[in-house]
Residue frames as qw, qx, qy, qz and C-alpha x, y, z in Angstrom:
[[0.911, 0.253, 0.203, -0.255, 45.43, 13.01, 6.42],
 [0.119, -0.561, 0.777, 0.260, 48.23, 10.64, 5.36],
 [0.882, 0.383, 0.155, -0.225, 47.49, 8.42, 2.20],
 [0.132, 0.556, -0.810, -0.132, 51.40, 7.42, 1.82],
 [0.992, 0.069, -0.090, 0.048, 51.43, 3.08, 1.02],
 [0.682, -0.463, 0.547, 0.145, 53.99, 1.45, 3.06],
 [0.736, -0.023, 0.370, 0.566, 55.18, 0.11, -0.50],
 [0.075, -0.959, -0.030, 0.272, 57.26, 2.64, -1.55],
 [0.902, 0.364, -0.052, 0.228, 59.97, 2.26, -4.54],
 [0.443, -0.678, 0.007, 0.586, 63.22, 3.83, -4.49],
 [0.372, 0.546, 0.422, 0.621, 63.30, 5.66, -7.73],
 [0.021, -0.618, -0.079, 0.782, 63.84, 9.38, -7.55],
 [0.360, 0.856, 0.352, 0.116, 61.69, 11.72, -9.88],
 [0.436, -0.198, -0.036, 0.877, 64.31, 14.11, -10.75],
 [0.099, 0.552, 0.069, -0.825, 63.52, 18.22, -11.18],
 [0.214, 0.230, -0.600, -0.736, 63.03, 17.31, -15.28],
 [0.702, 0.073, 0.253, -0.662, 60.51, 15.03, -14.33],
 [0.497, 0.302, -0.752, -0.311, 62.15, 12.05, -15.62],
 [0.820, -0.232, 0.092, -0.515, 60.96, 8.67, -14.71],
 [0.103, -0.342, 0.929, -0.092, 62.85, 5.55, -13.32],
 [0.836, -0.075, -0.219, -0.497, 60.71, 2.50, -14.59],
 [0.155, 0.280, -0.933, 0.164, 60.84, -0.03, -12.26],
 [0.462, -0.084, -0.882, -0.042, 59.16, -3.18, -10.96],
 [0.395, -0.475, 0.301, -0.726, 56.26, -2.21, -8.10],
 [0.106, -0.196, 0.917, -0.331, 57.00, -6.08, -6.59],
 [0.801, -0.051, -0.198, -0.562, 53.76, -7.29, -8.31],
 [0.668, -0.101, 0.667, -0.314, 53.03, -10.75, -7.36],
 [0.764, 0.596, 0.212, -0.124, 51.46, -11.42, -10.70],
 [0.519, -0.472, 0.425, 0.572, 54.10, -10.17, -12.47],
 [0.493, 0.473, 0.484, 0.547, 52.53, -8.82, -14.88],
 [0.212, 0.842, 0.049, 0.494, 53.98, -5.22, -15.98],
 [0.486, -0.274, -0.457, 0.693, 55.48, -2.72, -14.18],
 [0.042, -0.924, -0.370, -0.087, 55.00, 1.08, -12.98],
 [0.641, 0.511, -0.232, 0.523, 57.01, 3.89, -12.90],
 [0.456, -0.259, -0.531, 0.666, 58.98, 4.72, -9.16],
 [0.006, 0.754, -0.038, 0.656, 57.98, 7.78, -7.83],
 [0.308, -0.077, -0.571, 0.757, 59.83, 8.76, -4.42],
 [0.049, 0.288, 0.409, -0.864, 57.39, 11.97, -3.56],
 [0.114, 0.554, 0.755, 0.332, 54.26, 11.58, -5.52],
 [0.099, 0.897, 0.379, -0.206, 52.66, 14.88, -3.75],
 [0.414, -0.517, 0.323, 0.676, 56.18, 16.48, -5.76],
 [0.273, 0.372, 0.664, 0.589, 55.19, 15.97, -9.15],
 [0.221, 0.142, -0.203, -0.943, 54.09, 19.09, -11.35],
 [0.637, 0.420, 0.441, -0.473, 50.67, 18.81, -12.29],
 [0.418, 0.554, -0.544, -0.472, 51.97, 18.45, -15.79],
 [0.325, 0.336, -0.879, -0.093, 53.63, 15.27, -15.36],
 [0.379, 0.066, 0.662, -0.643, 50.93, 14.12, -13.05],
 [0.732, 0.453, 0.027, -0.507, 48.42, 13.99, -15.57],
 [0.592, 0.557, -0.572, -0.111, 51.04, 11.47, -18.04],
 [0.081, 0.138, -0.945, 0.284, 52.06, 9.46, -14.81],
 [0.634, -0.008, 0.286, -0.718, 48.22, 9.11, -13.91],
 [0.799, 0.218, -0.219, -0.515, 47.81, 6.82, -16.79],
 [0.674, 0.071, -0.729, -0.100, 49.56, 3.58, -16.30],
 [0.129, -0.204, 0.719, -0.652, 49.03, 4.10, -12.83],
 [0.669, 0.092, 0.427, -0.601, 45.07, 3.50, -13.47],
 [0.800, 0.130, -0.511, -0.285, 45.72, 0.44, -15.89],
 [0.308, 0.057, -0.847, 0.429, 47.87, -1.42, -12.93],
 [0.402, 0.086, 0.534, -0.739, 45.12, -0.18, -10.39],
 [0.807, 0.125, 0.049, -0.576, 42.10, -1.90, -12.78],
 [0.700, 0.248, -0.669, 0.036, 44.60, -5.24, -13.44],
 [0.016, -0.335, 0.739, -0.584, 45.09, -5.24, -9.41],
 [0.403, -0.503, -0.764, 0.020, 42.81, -7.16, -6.74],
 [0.335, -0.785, -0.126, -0.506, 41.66, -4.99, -4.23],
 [0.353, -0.868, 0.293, -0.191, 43.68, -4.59, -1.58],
 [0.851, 0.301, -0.089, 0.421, 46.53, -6.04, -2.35],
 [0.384, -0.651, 0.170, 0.633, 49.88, -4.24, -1.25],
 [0.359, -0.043, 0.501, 0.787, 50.40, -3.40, -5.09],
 [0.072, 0.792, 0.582, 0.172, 46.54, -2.50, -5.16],
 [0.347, -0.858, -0.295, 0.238, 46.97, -0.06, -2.08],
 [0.566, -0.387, 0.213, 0.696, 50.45, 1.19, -3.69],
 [0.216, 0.332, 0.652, 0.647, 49.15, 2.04, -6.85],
 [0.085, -0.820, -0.533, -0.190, 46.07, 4.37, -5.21],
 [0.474, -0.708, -0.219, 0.476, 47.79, 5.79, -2.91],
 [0.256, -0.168, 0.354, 0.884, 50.49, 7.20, -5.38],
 [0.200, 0.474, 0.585, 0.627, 47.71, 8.07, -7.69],
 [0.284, -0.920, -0.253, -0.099, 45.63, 10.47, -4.74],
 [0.541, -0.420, 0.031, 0.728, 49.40, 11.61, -3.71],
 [0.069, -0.184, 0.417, 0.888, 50.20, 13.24, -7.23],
 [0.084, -0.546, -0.620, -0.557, 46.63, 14.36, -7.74],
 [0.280, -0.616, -0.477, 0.561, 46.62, 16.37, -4.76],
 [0.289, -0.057, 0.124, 0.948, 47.51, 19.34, -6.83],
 [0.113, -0.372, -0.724, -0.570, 43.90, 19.35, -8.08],
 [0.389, -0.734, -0.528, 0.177, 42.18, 19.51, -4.53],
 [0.184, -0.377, 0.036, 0.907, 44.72, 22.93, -3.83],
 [0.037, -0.139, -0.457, -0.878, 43.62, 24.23, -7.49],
 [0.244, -0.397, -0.771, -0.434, 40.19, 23.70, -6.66],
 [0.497, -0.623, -0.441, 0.413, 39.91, 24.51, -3.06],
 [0.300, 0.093, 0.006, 0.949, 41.61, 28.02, -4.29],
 [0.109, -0.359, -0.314, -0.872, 38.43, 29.13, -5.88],
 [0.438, -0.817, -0.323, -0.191, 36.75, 29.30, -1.84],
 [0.478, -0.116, -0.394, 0.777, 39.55, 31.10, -0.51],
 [0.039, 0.140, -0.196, 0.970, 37.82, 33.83, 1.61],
 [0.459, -0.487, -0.465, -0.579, 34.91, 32.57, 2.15],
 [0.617, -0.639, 0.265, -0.376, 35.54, 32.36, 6.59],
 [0.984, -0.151, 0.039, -0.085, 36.01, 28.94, 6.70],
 [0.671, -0.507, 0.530, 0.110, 39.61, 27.27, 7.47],
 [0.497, 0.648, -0.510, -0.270, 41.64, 26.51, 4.11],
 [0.017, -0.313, 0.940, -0.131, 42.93, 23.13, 5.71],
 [0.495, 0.305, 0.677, -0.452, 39.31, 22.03, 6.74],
 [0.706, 0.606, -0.029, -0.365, 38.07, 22.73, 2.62],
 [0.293, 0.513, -0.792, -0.155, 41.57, 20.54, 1.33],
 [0.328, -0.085, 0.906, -0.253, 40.45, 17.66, 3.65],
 [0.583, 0.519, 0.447, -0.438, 36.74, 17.75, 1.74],
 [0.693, 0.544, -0.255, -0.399, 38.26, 18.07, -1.55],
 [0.236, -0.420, 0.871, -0.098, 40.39, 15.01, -0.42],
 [0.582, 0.125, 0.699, -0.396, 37.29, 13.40, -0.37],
 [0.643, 0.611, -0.041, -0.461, 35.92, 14.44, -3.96],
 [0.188, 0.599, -0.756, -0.182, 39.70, 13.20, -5.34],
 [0.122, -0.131, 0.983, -0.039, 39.81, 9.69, -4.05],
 [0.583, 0.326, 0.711, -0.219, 35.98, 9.04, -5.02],
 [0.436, 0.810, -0.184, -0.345, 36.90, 10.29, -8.25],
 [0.152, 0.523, -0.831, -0.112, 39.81, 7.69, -8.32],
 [0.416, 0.078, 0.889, -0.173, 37.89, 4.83, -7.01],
 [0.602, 0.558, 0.476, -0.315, 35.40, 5.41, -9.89],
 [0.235, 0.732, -0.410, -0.491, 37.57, 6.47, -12.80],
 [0.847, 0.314, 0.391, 0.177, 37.30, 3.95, -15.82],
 [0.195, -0.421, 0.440, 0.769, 40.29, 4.86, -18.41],
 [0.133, 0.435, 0.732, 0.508, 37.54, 3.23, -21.51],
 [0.134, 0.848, 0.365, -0.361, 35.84, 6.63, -20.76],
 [0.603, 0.268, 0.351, 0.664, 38.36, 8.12, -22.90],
 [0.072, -0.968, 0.005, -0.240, 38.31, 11.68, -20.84],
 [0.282, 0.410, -0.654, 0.570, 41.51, 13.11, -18.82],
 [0.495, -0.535, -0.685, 0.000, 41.08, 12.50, -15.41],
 [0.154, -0.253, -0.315, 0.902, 41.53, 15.78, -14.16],
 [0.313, -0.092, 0.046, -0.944, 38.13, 17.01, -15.93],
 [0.576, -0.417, -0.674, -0.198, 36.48, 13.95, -14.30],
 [0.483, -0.183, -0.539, 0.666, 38.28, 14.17, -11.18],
 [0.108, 0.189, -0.122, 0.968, 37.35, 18.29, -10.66],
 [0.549, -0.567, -0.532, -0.308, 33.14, 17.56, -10.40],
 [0.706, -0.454, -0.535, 0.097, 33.67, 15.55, -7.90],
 [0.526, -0.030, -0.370, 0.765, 35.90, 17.75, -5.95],
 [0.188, -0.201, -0.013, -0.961, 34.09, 21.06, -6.24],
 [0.558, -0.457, -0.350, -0.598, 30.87, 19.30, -5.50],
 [0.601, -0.140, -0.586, 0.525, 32.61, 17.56, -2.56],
 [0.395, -0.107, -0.346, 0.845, 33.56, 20.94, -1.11],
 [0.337, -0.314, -0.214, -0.862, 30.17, 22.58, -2.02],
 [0.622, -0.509, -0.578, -0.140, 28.11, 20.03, -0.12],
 [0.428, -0.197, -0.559, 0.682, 30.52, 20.90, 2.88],
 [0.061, 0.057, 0.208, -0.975, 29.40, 24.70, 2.77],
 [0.462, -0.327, -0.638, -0.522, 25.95, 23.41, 2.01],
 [0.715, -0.474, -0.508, -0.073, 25.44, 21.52, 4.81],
 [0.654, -0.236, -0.332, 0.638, 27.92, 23.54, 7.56],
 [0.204, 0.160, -0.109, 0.960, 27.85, 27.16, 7.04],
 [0.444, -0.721, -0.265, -0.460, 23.55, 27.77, 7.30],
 [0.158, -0.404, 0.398, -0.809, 23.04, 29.24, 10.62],
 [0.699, -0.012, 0.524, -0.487, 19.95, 27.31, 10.89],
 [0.336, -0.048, 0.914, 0.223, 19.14, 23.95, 9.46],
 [0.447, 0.474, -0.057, -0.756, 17.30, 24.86, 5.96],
 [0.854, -0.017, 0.498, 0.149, 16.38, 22.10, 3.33],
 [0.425, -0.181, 0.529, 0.712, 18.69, 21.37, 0.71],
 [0.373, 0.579, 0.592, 0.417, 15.85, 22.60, -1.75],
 [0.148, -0.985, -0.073, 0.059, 15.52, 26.04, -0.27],
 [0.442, -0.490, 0.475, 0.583, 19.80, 26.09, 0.05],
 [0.485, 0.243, 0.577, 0.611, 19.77, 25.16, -3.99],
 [0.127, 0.871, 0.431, 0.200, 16.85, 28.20, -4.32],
 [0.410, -0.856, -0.071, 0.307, 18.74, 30.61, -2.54],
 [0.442, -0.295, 0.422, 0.734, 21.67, 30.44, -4.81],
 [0.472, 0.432, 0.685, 0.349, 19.44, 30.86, -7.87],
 [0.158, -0.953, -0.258, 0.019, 17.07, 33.40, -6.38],
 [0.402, -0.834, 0.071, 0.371, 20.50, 35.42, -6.08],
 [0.391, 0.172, 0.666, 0.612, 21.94, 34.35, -9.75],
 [0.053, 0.590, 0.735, 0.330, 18.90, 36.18, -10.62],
 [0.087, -0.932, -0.297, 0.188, 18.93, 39.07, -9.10],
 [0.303, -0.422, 0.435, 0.735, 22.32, 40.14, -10.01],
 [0.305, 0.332, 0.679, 0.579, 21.42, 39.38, -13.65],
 [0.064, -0.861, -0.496, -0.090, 17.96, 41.34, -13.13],
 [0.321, -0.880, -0.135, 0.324, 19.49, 44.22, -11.14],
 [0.295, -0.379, 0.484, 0.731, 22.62, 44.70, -13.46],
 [0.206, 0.349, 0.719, 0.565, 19.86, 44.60, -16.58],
 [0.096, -0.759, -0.518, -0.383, 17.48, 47.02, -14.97],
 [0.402, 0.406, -0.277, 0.773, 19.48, 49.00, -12.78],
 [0.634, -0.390, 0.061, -0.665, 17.18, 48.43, -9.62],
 [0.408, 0.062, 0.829, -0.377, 16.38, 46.03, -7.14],
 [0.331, -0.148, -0.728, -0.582, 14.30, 43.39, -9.26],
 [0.588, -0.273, 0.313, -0.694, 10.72, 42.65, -7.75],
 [0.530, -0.067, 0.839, -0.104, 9.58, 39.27, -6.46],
 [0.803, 0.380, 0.351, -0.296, 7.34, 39.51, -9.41],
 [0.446, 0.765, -0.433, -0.164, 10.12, 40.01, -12.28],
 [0.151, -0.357, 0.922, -0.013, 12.30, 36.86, -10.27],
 [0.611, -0.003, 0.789, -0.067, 9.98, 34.45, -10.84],
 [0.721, 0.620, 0.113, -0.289, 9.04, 35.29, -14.36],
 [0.298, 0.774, -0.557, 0.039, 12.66, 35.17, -15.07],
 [0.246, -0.328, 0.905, -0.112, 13.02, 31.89, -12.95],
 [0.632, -0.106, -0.625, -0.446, 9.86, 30.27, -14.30],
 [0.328, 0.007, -0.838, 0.436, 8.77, 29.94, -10.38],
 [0.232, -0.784, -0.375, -0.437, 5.99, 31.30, -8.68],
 [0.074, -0.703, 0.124, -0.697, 5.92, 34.29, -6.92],
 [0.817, -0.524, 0.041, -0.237, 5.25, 32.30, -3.44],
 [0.859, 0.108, 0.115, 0.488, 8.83, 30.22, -4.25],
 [0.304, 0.629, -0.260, 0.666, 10.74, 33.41, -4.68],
 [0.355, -0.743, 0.040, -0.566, 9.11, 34.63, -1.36],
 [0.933, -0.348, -0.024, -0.088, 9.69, 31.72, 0.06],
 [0.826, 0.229, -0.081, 0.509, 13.40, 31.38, -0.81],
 [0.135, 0.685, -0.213, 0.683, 14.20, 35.09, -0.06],
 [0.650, -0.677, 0.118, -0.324, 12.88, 33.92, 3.66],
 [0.927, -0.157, 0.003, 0.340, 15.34, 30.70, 3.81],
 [0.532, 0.620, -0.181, 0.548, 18.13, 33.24, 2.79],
 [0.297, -0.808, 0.207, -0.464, 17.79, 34.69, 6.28],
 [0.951, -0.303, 0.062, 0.025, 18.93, 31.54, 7.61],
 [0.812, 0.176, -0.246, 0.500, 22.54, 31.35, 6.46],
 [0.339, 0.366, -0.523, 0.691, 23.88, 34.05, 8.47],
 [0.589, -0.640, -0.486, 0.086, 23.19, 34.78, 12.18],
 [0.072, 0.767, -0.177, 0.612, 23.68, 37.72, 14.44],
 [0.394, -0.152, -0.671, 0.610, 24.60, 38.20, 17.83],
 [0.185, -0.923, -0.319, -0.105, 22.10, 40.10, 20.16],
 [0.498, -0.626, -0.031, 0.599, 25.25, 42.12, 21.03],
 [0.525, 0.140, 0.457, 0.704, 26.08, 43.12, 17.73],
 [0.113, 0.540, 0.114, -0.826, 25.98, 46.99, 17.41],
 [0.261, 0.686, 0.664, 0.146, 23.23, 48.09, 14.83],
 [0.265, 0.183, 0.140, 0.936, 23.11, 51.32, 13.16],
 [0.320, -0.706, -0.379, -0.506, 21.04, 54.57, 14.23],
 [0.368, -0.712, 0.230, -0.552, 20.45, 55.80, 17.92],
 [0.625, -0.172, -0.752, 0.118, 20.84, 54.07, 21.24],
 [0.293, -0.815, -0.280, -0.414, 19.29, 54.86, 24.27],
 [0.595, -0.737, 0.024, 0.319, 22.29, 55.44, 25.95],
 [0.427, -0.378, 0.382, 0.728, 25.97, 56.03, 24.13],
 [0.378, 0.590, -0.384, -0.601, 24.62, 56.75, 20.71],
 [0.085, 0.392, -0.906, -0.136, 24.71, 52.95, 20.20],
 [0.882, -0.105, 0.180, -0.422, 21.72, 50.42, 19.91],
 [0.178, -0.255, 0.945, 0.104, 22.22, 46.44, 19.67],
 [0.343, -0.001, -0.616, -0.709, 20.00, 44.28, 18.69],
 [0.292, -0.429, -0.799, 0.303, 18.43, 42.97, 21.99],
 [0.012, 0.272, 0.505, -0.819, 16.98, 46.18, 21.95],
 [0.359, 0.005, -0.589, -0.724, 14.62, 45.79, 19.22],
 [0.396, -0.177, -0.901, -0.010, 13.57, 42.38, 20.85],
 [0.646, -0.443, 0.013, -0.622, 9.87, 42.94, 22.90],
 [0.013, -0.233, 0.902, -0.363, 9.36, 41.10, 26.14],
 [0.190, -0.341, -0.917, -0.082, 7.10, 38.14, 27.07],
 [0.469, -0.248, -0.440, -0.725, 3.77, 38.81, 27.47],
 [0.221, -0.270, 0.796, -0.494, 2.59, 37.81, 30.63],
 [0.546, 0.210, 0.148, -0.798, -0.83, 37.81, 29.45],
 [0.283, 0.576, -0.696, -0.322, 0.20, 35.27, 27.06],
 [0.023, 0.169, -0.919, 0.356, 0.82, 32.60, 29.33],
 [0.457, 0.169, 0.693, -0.531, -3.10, 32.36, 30.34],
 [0.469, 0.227, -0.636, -0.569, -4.06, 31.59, 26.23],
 [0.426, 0.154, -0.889, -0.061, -3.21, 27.86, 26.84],
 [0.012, 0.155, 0.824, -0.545, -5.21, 27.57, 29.74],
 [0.532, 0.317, 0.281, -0.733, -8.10, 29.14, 28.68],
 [0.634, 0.321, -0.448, -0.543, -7.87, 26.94, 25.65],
 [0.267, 0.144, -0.936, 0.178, -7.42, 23.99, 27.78],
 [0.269, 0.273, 0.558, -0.736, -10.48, 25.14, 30.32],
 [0.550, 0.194, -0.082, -0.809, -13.05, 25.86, 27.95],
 [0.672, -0.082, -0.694, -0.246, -14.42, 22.21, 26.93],
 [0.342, -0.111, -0.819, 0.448, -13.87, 21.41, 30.50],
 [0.305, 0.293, 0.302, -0.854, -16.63, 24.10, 31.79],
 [0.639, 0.119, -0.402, -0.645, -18.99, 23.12, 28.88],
 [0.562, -0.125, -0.791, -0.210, -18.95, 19.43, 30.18],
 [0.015, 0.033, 0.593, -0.804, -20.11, 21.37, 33.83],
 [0.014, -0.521, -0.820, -0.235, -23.54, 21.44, 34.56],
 [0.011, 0.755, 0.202, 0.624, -25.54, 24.54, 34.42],
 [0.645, -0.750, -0.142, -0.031, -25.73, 24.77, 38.46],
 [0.694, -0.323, 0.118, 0.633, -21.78, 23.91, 39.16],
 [0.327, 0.421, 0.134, 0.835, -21.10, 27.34, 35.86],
 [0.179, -0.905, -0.133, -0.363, -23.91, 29.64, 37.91],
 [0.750, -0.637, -0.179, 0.022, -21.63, 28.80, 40.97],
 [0.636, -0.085, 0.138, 0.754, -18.25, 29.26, 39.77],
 [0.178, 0.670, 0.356, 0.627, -19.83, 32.50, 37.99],
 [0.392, -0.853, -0.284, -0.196, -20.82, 33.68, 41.34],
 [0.750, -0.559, -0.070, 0.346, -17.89, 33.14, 43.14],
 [0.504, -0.102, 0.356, 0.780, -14.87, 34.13, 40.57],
 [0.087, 0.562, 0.282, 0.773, -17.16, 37.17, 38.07],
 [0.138, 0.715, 0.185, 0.659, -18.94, 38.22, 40.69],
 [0.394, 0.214, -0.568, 0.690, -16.92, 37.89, 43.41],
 [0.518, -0.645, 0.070, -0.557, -19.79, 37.13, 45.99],
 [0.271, -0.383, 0.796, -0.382, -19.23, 35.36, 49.35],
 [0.151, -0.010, -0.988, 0.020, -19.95, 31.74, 50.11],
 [0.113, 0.297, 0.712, -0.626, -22.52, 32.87, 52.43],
 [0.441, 0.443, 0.299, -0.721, -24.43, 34.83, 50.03],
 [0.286, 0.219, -0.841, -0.404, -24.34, 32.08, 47.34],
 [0.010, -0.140, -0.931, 0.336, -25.70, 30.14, 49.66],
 [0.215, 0.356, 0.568, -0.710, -28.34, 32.09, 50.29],
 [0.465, 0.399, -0.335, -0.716, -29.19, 32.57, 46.54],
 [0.363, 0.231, -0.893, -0.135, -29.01, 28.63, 46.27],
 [0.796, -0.286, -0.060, -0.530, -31.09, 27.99, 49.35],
 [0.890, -0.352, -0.263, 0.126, -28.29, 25.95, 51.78],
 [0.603, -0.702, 0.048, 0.375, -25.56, 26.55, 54.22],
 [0.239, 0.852, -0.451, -0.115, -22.42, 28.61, 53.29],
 [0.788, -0.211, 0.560, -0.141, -20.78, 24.79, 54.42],
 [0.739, 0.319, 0.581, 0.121, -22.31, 22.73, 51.96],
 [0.458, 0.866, -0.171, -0.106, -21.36, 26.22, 48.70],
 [0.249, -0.685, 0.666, 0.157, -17.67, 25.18, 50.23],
 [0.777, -0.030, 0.628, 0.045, -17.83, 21.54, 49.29],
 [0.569, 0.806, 0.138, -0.088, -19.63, 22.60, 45.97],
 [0.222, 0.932, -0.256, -0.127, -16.74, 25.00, 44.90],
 [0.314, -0.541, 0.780, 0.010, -13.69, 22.63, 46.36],
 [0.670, 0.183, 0.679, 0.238, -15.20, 19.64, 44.32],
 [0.624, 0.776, 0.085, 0.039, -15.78, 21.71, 40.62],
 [0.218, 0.937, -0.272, -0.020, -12.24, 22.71, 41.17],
 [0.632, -0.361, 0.679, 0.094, -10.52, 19.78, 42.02],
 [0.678, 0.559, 0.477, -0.017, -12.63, 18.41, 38.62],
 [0.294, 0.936, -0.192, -0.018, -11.01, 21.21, 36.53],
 [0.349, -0.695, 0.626, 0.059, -7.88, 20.94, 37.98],
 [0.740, 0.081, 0.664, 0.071, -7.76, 16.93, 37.51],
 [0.641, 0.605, 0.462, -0.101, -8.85, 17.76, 34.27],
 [0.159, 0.933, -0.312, 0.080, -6.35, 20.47, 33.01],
 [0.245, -0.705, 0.656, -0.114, -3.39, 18.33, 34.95],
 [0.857, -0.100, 0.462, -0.205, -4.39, 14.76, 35.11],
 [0.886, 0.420, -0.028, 0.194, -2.60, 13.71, 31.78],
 [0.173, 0.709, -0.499, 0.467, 0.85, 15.16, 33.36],
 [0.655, -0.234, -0.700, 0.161, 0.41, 13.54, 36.24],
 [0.162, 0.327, -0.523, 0.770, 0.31, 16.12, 38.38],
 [0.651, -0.551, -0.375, -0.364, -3.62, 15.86, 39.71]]
């Protein structure tokens, strides 16, 4: 990410941090600012002391302007130090140290684009919020495993604020009931939160597991994992069948009853019915078409 401005003075910051004050080719012509050759060079010291007439020229400026765009740029150059300092305190957490500077990159420059100097704070403990919360949202919204909402993500930290406290005060695992008295939450909201917690990390089914295995001495975790149910599979159908048979008429259930529970012949249906084994065929081949239609027809497959 490259936030250098094409204007660029020629004033050299020297090692003591002195400052060359020169003209930054306003238009207006009104003031000036002071040169800085390498803006991401400045010490954080002197950063903080060059900051300020940088944001009075930046609120006297139009928006983009070439003195606007000179004036920001240098100011998110030599405030970079802030996104490093800040970006320190997730070093180890997995994630890519270049990929968390780029996010607090973000926090910095909306932190300059809002900064008013009549607040009468530094802007490094405005500026820091925004940065840290920048680079929190990232691991917010990027590290879950699965996609959890942000209210369950915000519980999860608590619910884990809270046990430490609890467990370092009673020298135990606290119970769901002791977190929520201690969060003011009910007991359903702990439970609930302790479940979203399972989201942020994810395993591999390869990933060796402690205890036996039923070969090297090793198990994984696909071997925990039960297989499908065949049986399963005929649920949906029977819950899909059953209203259909109820809108059958008592004659067309005795007939399917005969054929499919108790697995007599056509012929001797017939004969219980009083016509041809023929005419039982038709019978059967039209209730099941009906079914069928009926179970399929909104798929199109009929």
């Amino acid at each position: 990410m490259n936030f250098v401005g094409e204007a660029r003075v020629s004033a050299v910051i020297r090692p003591s941090a002195q400052v060359v004050e020169k003209t930054t080719g306003s238009t207006t012509g009104e003031g000036s600012l002071p040169g800085v050759e390498d803006p991401r060079a400045v010490a954080p010291h002197d950063a903080r002391h060059l900051s300020r007439p940088f944001f009075q020229r930046l609120a006297a400026l139009e928006e983009g302007t070439h003195e606007y765009q000179y004036a920001r740029n240098t100011l998110i150059e030599m405030n970079m130090s802030l996104v490093r300092f800040a970006a320190g305190r997730f070093r180890g957490r997995g994630d890519d140290m270049e990929d968390i500077v780029q996010t607090g990159m973000i926090g910095l420059i909306k932190a300059i684009d809002r900064f008013e100097l009549s607040r009468e704070v530094e802007f490094t403990s405005f500026a820091l919020p925004y940065i840290v919360g920048e680079i929190k949202r990232f691991f917010r919204d990027t590290t879950w495993a699965v996609h959890v909402p942000r209210r369950l993500q915000e519980l999860r930290v608590e619910l884990a604020k809270a046990r430490e406290e609890l467990s370092s005060r009673l020298d135990r695992e606290p119970t769901v009931a002791e977190l929520a008295t201690l969060m003011n939450i009910g007991e359903k909201e702990v439970v609930e939160g302790q479940i979203a917690s399972n989201g942020y990390n994810s395993s591999s089914l390869d990933a060796a597991l402690t205890g036996d295995g039923p070969e090297n001495g090793e198990s994984v975790l696909a071997d925990f994992i039960g297989v499908e149910e065949q049986g399963l599979r005929l649920v949906e159908d029977f819950h899909s069948l059953a209203p259909l048979m109820a809108e059958l008429s008592e004659r067309d259930r005795q007939i399917l009853h005969m054929r499919f529970v108790d697995e007599a012949t056509q012929a001797e249906i017939g004969e219980r019915l009083g016509c041809s084994q023929m005419h039982v065929s038709r019978l059967i081949k039209r209730i099941i078409t009906r079914l069928r239609e009926g179970m399929l027809g909104e798929l199109g497959c009929a």
